[in-house]
N, C-alpha and C positions, 0 to 999 in steps of 0.2 A: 216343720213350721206350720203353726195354724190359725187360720183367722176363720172366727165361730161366729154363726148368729142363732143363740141355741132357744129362744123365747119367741113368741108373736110382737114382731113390730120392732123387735131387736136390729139394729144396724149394727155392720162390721164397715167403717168406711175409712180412708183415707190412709192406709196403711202403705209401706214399700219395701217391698224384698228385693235388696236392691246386691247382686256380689258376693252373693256367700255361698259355700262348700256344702251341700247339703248331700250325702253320700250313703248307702249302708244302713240305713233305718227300714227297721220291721214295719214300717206304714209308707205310705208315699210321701216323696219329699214334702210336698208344699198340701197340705189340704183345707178349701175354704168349702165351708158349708153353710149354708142358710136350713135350718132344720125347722120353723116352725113357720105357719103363714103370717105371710107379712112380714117378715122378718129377709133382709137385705145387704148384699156386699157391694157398696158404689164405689167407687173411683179408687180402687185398688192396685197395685203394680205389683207386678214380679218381673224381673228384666236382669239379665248380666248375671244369673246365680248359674255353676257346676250342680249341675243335678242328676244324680249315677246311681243304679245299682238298689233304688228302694222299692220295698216288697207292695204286694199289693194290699188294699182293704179291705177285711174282711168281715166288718161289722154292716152298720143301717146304710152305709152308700159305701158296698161292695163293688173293687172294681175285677175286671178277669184274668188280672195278673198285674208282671211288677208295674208301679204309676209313678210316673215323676210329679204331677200334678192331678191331683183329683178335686174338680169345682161340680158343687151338688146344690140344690135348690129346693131339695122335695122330690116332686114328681119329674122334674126334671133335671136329669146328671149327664156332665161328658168328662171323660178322663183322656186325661194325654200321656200317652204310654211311650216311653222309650224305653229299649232292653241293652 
């Protein structure tokens, strides 16, 4: 699952992954990225989702193995890894 802000000034906002099986996928399960300046994820949720077993990323916001959640900003990334 992904919520993108791939433009300057782009907003990804008010989304909710809310419950669902995200399992087995060759990228991390959930990944939001802000990719250009000014560009923003506000008032976002993930909550209540099974999230197992997704590989890491391996492209502009690489993470160091499998990532259940990869949130990226630019210059600024944290992944949340469970194995």
């Amino acid at each position: 699952m992904g919520l993108f802000a791939p433009a300057p000034w782009n907003k990804t906002y008010g989304n909710v992954l809310v419950n669902n099986i995200i399992t087995d996928n060759g990228l991390p399960g959930v990944s939001m990225h802000a990719h250009s300046p000014g560009a923003s994820l506000p008032d976002n949720m993930i909550a209540g989702n099974y999230i197992s077993g997704n590989c890491a990323d391996t492209d502009d916001t690489a993470t160091s193995g499998p990532t259940g959640i990869n949130v990226s900003g630019g210059t600024m990334e944290r992944a949340i890894r469970w194995q």
